[in-house]
C-alpha positions, -999 to +999 in steps of 0.1 A: +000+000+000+017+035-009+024+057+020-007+081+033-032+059+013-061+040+023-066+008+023-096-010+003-117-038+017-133-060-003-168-076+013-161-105+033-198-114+028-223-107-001-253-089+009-291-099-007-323-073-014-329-084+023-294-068+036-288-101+053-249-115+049-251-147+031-221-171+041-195-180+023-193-206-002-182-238+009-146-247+009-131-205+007-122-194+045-148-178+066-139-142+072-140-122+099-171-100+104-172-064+100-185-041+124-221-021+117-206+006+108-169+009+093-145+041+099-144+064+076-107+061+066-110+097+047-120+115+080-101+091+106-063+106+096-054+129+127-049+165+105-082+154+079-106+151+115-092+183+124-097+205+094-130+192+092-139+195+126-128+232+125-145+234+093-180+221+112-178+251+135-173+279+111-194+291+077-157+287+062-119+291+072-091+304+048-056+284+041-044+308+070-068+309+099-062+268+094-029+268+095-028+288+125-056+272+144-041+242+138-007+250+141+003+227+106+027+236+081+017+247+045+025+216+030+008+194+056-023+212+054-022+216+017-024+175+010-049+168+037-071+199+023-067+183-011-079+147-005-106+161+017-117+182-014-111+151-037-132+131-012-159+160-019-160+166+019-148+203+013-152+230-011-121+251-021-125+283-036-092+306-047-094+341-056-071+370-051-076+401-027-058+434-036-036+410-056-030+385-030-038+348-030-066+340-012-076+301-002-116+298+013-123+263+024-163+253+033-175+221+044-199+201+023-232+190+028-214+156+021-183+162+044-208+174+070-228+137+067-197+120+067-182+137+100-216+133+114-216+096+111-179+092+120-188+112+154-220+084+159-194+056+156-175+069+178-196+075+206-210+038+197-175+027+205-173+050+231-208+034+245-194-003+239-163-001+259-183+013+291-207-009+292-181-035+291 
């Protein structure tokens, strides 16, 4: 797997109309059962949950006010800001004020579902382990 990419799972089980697993074929190995509801690798990376947590909390944030809240370096937050905008979980928009660059960042109707249900995993998990 190349550096800073995610890994892709293939179903261990296929899935009917019903939704129900069906087990595997005789004969092939029996895999191991996933979890209700998988992490969201995109999201899950350290820097990518906090751009889009600081994202969730303003109407948007420019490559600056990022960098400085989060205390990253231009490069760091300029790869994590792109596959979060590949991902389609932010919105970039460049323009130029009194001739200087300016970088807006928004978070998307579909980055603000996706954080949403990463945050309702985690408090699942968070649920789990207390209970014991």
């Amino acid at each position: 797997m190349a550096r800073g990419g995610a890994a892709r799972h293939e179903p261990e089980h296929e899935v009917e109309g019903g939704g129900a697993p069906v087990a595997p074929a005789q004969g092939r190995k029996r895999a191991r059962r996933k979890t209700p509801v998988e992490l969201d690798r995109v999201i899950h990376e350290r820097v990518r949950l906090a751009i889009v947590s600081a994202l969730a909390g303003a109407q948007s944030l420019s490559f600056n006010e990022l960098k400085d809240l989060l205390d990253i370096t231009d490069g760091n937050l300029s790869v994590h800001a792109r596959r979060l905008e590949e991902a389609g979980f932010v919105a970039c928009e460049k323009s130029f004020i009194d001739r200087v660059p300016r970088t807006e960042y928004q978070l998307t109707a579909a980055g603000r579902r996706a954080l949403d249900e990463y945050l309702d995993h985690m408090e699942s998990l968070i649920r789990r382990v207390r209970e014991g």
